[in-house]
Structure formats: structure tokens, C-alpha cells
C-alpha positions in Angstrom: -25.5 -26.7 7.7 -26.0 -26.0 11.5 -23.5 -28.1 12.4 -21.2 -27.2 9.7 -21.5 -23.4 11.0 -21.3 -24.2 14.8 -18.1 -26.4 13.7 -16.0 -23.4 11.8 -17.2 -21.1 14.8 -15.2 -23.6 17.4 -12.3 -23.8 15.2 -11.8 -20.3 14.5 -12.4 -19.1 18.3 -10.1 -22.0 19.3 -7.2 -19.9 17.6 -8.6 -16.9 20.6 -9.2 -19.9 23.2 -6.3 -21.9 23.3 -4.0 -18.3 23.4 -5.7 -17.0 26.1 -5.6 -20.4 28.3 -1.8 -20.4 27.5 -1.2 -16.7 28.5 -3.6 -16.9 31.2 -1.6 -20.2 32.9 1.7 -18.7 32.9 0.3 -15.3 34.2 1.7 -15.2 38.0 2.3 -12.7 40.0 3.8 -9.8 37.0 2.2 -10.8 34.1 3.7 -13.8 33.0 4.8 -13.9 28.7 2.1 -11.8 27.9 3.1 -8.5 30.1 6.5 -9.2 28.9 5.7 -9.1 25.3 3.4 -6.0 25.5 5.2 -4.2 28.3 8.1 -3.2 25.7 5.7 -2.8 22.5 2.9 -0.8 24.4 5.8 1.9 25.4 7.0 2.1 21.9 3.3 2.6 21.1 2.4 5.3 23.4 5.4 7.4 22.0 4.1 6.8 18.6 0.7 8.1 19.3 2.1 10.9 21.7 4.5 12.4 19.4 2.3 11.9 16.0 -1.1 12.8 17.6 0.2 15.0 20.5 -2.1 13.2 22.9 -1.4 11.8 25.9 -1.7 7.8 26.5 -2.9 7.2 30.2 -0.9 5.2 31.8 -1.9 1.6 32.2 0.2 -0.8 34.0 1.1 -3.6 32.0 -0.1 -6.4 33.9 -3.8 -5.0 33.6 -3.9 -4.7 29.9 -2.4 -7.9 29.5 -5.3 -10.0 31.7 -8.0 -7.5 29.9 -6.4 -8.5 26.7 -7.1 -12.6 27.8 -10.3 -11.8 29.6 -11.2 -10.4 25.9 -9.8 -13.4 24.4 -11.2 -16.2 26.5 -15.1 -14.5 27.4 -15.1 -13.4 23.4 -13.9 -16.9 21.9 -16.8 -18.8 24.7 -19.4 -16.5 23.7 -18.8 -16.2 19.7 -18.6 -20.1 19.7 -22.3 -20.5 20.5 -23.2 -17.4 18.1 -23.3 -14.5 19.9 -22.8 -10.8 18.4 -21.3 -10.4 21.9 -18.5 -12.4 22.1 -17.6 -11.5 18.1 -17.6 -7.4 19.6 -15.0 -8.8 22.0 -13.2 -10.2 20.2 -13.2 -7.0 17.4 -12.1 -5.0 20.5 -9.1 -7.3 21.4 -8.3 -6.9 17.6 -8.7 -3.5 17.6 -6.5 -2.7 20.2 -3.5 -5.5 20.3 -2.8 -5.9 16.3 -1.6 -2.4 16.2 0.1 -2.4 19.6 1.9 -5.7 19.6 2.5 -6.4 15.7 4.1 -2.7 15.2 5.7 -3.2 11.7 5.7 0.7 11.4 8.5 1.0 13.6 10.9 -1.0 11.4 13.0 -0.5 8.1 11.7 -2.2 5.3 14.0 -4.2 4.3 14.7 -5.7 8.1 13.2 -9.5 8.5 11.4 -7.9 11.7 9.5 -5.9 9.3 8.9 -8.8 6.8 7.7 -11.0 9.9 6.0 -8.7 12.1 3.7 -6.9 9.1 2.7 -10.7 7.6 1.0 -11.1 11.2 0.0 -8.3 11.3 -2.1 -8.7 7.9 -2.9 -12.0 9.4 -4.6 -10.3 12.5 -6.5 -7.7 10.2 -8.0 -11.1 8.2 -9.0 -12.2 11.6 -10.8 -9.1 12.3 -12.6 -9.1 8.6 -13.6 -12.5 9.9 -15.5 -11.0 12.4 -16.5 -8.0 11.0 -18.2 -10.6 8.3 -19.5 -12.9 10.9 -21.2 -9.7 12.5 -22.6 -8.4 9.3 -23.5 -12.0 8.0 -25.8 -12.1 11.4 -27.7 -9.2 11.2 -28.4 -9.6 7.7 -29.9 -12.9 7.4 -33.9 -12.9 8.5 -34.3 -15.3 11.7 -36.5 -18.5 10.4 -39.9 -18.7 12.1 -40.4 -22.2 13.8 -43.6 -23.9 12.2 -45.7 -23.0 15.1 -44.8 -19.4 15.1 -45.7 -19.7 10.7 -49.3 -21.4 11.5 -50.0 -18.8 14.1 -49.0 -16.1 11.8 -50.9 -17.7 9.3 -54.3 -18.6 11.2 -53.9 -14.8 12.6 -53.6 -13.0 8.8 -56.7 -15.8 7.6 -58.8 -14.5 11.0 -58.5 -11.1 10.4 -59.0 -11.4 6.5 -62.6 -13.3 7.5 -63.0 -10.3 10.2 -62.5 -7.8 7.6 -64.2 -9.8 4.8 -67.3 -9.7 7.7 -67.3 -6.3 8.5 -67.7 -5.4 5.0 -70.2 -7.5 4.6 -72.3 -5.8 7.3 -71.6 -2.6 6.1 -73.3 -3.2 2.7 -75.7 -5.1 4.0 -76.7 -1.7 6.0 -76.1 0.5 3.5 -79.3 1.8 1.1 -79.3 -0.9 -2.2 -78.4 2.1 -4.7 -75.3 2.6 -2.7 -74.0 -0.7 -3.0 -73.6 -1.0 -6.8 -71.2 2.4 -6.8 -69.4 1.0 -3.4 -68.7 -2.5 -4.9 -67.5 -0.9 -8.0 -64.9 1.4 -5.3 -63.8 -1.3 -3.7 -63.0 -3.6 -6.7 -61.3 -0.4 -8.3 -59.4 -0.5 -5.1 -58.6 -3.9 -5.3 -57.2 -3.9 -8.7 -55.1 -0.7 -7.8 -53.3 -2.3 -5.1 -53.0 -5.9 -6.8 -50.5 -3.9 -9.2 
């Protein structure tokens, strides 16, 4: 089952691997592809925001926000392939912020094949970020297992303080005056039975 789970996390990081080793070889001096793709489709997307939510987008040059966008990609797809919340929260981040920006269906008619094309990715990157949204939930949900040493020292600590408790009660009986003991037995096996159900 281990392997099984460590096998789907390298293929589905591979999809976040392999893009960001492609982007991040033809980068060069502007940007390479992946400033050229975004440069266009982050403008579009600042006017958006700007004009529907009146707020102001600072500016960030392109080139930046496309090596954050593979620095995302890469560090997040390492990290989330041996497991960690960390590199899944990268990931979620890249999704958060380049599905809307560079798959911007909105900005096209309906019935254009941009539209068609540019919304199924979109839905596709969404899926991706359910993925990890599931992976991160999955994670936190599911108790760690103890290794077998950690159980038997749990175990041998619970059985040594039962026997020190089981001692010290003994002792405090045994101090006790006899014609208390009947009435305190009978309170502590009331006790007993009350928390037994």
C-alpha cells in the first residue's frame, strides 16, 4: 500500500515536475515561453479584477511571476512526492493563482472554440487542485500508526501506572480504620461499575 501511494504521488507531481523543468530550461534572459504566455493573460487579468473589484493589481514584472510560478511548481512537486503537507500547499498556491490567470475562459464568447478549449483546462486544473485539497485532508485525517516499540512502551507505561494506582489503593485501605473499608470498597466498586457503562 506504501508503495502504491508513494507511486501515484510521483506520477501526479510529475504532471508539476516535468512542466516546470521545461519552462524553467527555456527561461533565458526575458522569461522564455512562460513570461510570454502569462505576460498577455496576466494584463487581461489585472483589468478584470481592476474594473470588477475596483482594486488595484500591483504591478509585477512578468518575468518574476513566471520563475515564482516554476519555483512553485518544481519545490511543490519534490516535496509533495515524498509526502509532505508542504509541498501539496505549494502546489495549491500555484493553482490558486495561475488557473484563473492563464486559463481565462471568462473573457471569451461561448460559443468560440477558445472558450470550449480554454474552460475544459481550466476544469482540468480545478480537478488538480481537488486532488490536493484531498490529499491534504486525507493527511490530516488519518491517525499516524505507532511503531511496535512506541505500542509496548505505551503499553508497559498504562500496565505500570495501573499496578501504581492498584498499590496506592491498597495502602490506603490498609491505613484506613476496618469499619471504613467495607463502605469505601463498596464506593469504589460503585465507581467502577459507573464508569464501565
Amino acid at each position: 500500500m506504501a508503495f502504491a501511494s508513494f507511486l501515484g504521488r510521483v506520477l501526479f507531481a510529475s504532471v508539476f515536475i516535468l512542466s516546470a523543468y521545461q519552462e524553467f530550461s527555456d527561461f533565458g534572459l526575458d522569461g522564455g515561453l512562460a513570461a510570454k504566455a502569462i505576460g498577455p493573460k496576466f494584463d487581461v487579468f489585472t483589468k478584470h479584477v481592476h474594473s470588477h473589484v475596483a482594486m488595484q493589481v500591483p504591478d509585477i514584472e512578468v518575468k518574476r511571476l513566471a520563475a515564482a510560478a516554476i519555483a512553485l511548481k518544481g519545490i511543490g512537486g519534490i516535496f509533495f512526492i515524498f509526502g509532505s503537507n508542504l509541498g501539496a500547499f505549494l502546489l495549491i498556491l500555484h493553482q490558486l493563482i495561475a488557473t484563473p490567470i492563464l486559463y481565462d475562459f471568462y473573457n471569451y464568447e461561448s460559443w468560440n472554440t477558445e472558450f470550449t478549449r480554454l474552460f475544459i483546462e481550466f476544469t482540468q486544473n480545478v480537478a488538480l487542485l481537488g486532488a490536493l485539497l484531498f490529499f491534504v485532508g486525507m493527511k490530516n485525517s488519518i491517525p499516524r500508526r505507532q511503531s511496535k516499540k512506541k505500542q509496548l512502551v505505551r503499553l508497559l507505561s498504562d500496565l505500570f501506572l495501573d499496578l501504581a494506582s492498584l498499590s496506592l489503593l491498597r495502602l490506603y485501605i490498609s491505613l484506613r480504620p476496618r469499619e471504613d473499608n467495607k463502605s469505601f470498597i463498596k464506593n469504589c466498586e460503585r465507581m467502577a461499575i459507573n464508569a464501565q457503562t
